[in-house]
N, CA, C and O atoms as CSV, one atom per row, in Angstrom:
chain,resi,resn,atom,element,x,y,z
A,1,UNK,N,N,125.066,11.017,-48.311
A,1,UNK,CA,C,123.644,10.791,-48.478
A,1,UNK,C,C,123.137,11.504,-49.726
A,1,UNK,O,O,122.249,10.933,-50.360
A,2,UNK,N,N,123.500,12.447,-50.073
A,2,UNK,CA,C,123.413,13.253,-51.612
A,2,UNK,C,C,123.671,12.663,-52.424
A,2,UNK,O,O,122.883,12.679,-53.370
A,3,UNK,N,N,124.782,11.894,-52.520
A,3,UNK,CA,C,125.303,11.241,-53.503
A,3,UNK,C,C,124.205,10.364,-53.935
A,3,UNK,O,O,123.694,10.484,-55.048
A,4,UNK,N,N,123.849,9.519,-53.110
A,4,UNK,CA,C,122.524,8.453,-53.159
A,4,UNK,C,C,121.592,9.329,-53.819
A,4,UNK,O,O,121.526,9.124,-55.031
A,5,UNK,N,N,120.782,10.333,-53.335
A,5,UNK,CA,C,119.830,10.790,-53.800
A,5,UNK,C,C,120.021,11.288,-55.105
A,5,UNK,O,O,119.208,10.869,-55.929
A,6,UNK,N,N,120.944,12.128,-55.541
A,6,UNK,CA,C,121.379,11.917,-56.812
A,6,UNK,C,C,121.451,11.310,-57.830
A,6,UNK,O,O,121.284,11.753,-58.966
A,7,UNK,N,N,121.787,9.893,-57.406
A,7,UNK,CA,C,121.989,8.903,-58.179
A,7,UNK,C,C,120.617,8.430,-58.704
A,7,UNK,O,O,120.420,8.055,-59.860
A,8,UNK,N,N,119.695,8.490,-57.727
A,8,UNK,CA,C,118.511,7.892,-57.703
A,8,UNK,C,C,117.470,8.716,-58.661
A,8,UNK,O,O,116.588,8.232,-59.370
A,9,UNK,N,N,117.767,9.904,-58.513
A,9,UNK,CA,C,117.278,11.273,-59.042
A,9,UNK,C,C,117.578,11.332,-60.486
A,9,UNK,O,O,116.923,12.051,-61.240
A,10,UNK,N,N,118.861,10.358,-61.015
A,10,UNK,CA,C,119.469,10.782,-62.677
A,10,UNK,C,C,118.436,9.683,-62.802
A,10,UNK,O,O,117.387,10.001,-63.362
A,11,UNK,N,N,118.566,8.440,-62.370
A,11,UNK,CA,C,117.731,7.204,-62.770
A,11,UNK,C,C,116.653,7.618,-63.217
A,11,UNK,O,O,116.568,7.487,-64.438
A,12,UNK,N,N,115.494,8.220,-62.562
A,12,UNK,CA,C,114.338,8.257,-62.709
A,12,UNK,C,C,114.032,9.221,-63.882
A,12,UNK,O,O,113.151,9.152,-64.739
A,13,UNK,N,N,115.480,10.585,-63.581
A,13,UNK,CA,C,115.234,11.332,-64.699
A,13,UNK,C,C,115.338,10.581,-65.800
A,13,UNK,O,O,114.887,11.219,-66.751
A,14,UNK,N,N,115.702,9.578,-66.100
A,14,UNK,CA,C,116.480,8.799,-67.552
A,14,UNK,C,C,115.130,8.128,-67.793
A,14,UNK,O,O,114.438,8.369,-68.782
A,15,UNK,N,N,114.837,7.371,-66.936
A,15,UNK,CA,C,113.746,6.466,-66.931
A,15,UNK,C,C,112.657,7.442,-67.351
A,15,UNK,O,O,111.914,7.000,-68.227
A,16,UNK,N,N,112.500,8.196,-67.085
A,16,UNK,CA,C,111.232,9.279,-67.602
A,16,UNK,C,C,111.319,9.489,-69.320
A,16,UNK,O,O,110.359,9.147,-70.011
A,17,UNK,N,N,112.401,10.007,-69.860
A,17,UNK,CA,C,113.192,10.724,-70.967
A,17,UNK,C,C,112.891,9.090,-71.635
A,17,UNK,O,O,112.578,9.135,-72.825
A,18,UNK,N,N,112.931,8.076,-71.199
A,18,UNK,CA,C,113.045,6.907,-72.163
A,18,UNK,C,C,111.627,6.521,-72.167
A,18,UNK,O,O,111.286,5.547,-72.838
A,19,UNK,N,N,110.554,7.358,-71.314
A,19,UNK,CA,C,109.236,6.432,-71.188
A,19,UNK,C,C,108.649,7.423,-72.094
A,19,UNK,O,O,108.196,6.917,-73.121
A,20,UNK,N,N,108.557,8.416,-72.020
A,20,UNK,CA,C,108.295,9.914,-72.924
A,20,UNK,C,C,109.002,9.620,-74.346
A,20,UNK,O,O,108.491,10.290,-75.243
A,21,UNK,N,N,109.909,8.897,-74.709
A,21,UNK,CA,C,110.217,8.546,-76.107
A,21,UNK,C,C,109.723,7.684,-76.515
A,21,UNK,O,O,109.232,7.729,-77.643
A,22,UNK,N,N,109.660,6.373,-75.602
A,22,UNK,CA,C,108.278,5.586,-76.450
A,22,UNK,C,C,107.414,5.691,-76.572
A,22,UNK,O,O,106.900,4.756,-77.186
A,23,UNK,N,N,106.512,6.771,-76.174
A,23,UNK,CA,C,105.696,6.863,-76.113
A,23,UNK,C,C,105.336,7.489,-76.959
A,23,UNK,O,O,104.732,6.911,-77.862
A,24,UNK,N,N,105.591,9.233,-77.060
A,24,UNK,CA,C,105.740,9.748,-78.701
A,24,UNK,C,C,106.237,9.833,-79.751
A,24,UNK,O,O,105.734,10.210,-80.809
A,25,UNK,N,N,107.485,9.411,-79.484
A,25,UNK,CA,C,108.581,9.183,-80.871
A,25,UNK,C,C,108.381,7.651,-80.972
A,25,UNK,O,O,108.698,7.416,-82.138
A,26,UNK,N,N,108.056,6.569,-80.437
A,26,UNK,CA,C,107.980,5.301,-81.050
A,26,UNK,C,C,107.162,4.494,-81.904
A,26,UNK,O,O,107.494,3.581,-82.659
A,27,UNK,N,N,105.848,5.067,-81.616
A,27,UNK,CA,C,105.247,4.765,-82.631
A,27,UNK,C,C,105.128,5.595,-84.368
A,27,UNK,O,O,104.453,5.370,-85.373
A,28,UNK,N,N,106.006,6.445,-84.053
A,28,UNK,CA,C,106.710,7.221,-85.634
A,28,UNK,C,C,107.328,6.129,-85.895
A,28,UNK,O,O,106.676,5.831,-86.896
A,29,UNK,N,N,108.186,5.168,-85.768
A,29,UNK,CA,C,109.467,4.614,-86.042
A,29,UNK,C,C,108.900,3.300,-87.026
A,29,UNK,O,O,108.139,2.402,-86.667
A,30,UNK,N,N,109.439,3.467,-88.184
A,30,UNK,CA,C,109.124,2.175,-89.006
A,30,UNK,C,C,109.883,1.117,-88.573
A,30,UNK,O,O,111.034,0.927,-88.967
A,31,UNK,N,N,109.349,0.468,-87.844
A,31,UNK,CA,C,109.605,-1.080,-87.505
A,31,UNK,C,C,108.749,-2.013,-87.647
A,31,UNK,O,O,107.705,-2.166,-87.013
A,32,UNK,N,N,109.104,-2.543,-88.338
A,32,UNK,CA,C,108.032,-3.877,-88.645
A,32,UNK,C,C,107.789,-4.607,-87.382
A,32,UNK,O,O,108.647,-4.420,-86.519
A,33,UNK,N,N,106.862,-5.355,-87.096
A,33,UNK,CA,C,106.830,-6.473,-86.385
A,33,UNK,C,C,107.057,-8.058,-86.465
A,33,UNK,O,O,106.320,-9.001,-86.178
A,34,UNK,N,N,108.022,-8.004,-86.836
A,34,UNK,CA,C,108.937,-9.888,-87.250
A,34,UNK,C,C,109.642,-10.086,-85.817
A,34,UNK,O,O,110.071,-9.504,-84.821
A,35,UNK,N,N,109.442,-11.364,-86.457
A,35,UNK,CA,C,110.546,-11.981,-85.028
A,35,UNK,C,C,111.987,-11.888,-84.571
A,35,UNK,O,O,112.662,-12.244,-83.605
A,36,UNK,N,N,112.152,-11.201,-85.789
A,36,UNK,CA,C,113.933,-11.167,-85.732
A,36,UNK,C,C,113.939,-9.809,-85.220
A,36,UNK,O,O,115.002,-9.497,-84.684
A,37,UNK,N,N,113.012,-8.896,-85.243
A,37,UNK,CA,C,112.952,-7.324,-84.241
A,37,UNK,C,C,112.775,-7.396,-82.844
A,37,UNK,O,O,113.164,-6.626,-81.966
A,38,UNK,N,N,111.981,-8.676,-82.758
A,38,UNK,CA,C,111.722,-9.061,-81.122
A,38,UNK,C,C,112.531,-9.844,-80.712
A,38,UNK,O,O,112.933,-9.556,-79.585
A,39,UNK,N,N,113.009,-10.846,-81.200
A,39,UNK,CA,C,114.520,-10.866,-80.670
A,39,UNK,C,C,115.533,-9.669,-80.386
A,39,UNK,O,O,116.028,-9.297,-79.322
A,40,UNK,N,N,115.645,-9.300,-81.379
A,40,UNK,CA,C,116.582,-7.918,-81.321
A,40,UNK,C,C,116.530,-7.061,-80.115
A,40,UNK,O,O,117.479,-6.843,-79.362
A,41,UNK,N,N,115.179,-6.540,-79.994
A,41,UNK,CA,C,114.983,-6.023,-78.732
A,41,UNK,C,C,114.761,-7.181,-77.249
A,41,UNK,O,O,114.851,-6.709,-76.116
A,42,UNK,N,N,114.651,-7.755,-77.332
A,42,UNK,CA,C,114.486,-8.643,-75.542
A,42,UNK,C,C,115.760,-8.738,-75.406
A,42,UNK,O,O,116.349,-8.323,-74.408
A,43,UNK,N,N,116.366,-9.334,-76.468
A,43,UNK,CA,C,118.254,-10.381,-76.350
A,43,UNK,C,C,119.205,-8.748,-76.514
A,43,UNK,O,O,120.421,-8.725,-76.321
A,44,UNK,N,N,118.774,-8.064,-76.717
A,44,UNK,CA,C,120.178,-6.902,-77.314
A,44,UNK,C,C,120.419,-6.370,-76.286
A,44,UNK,O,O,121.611,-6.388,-75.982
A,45,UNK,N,N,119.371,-5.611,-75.213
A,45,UNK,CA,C,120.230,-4.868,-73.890
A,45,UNK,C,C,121.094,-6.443,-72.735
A,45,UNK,O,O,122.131,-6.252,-72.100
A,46,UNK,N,N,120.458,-7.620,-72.743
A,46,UNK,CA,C,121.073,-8.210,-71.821
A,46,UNK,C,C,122.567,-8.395,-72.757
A,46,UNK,O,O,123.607,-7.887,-72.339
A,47,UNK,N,N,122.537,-8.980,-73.724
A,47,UNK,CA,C,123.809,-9.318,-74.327
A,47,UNK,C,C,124.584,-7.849,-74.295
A,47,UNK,O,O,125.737,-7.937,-73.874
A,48,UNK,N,N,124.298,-6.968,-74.542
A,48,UNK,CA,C,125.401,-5.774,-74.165
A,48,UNK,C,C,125.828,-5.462,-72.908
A,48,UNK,O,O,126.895,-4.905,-72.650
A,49,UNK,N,N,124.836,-5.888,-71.965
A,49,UNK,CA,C,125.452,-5.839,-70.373
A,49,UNK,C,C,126.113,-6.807,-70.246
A,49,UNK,O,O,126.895,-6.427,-69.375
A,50,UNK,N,N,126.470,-8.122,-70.550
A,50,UNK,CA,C,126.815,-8.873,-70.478
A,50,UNK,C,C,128.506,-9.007,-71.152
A,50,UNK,O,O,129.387,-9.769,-70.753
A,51,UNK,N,N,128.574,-8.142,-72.121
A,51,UNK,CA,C,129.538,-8.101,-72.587
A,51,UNK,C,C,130.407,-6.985,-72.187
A,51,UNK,O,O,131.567,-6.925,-72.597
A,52,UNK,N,N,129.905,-6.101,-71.410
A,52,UNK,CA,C,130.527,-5.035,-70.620
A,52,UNK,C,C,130.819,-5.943,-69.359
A,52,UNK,O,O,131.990,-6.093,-69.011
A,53,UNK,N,N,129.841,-6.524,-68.697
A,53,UNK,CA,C,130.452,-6.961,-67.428
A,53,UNK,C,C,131.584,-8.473,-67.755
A,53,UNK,O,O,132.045,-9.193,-66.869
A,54,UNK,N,N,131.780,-8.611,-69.022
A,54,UNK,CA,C,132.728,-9.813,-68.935
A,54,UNK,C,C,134.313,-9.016,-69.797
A,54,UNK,O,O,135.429,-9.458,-70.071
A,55,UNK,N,N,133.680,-7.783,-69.968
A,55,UNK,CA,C,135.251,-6.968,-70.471
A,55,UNK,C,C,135.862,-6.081,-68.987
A,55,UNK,O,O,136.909,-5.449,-68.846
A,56,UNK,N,N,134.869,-6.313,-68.126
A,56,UNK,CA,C,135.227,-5.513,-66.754
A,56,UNK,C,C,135.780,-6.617,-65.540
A,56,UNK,O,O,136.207,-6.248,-64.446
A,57,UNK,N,N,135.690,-7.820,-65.914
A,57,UNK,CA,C,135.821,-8.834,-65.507
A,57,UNK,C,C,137.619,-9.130,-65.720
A,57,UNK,O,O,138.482,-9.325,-64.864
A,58,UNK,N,N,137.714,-9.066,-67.206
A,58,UNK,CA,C,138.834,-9.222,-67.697
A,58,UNK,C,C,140.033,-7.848,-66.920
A,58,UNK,O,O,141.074,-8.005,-66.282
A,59,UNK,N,N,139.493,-6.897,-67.228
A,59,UNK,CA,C,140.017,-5.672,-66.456
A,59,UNK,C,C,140.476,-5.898,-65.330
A,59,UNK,O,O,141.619,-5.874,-64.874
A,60,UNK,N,N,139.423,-6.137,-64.879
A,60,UNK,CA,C,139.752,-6.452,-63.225
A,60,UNK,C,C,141.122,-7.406,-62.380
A,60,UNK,O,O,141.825,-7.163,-61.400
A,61,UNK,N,N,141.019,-8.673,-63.443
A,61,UNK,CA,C,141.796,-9.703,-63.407
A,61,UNK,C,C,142.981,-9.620,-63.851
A,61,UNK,O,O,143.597,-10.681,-63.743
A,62,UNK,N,N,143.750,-8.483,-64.472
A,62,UNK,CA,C,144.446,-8.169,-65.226
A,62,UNK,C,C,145.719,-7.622,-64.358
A,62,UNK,O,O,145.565,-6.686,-63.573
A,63,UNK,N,N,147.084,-8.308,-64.555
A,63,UNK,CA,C,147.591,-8.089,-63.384
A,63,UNK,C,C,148.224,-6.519,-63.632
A,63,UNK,O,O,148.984,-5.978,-62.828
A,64,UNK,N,N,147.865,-6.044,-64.609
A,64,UNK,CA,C,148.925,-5.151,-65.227
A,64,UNK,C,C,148.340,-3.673,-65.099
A,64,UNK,O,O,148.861,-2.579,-65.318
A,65,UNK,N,N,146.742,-4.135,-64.554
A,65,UNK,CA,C,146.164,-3.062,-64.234
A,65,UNK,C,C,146.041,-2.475,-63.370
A,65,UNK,O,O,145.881,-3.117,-62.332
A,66,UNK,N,N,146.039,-0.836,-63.262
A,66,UNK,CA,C,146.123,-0.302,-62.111
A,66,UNK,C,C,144.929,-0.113,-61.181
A,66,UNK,O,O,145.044,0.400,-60.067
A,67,UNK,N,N,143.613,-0.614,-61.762
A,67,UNK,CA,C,142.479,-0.079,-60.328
A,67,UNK,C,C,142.372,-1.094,-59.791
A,67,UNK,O,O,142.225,-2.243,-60.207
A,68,UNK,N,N,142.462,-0.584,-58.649
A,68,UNK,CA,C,142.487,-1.195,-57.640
A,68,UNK,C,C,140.912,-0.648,-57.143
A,68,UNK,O,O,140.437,-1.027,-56.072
């Protein structure tokens, strides 16, 4: 049951640490507003999860690998 709460406990800590950076460090940040930045940001975290869960995929399937 710790384990859970833990887990839940780093989340929020992270989630805090990332809401507290946009908030004061983001509007420092020279970024323009074009479309190719807003792409960048909506499409860039799914396509990196996406490419982790299809290299974990491969892993998985892999007869040569050991986790089980």
């Amino acid at each position: 049951m710790n384990d859970k709460i833990g887990f839940i406990l780093k989340v929020i800590g992270a989630s805090a640490l990332v809401s507290i950076f946009i908030k004061f460090i983001g509007p420092k940040l020279l970024i323009s507003a074009t479309p190719t930045n807003a792409l960048i940001a909506v499409l860039g975290v799914p396509l990196v999860v996406a490419i982790a869960l299809i290299g974990r995929g491969f892993q998985r399937n892999d007869p040569s690998s050991t986790n089980y």
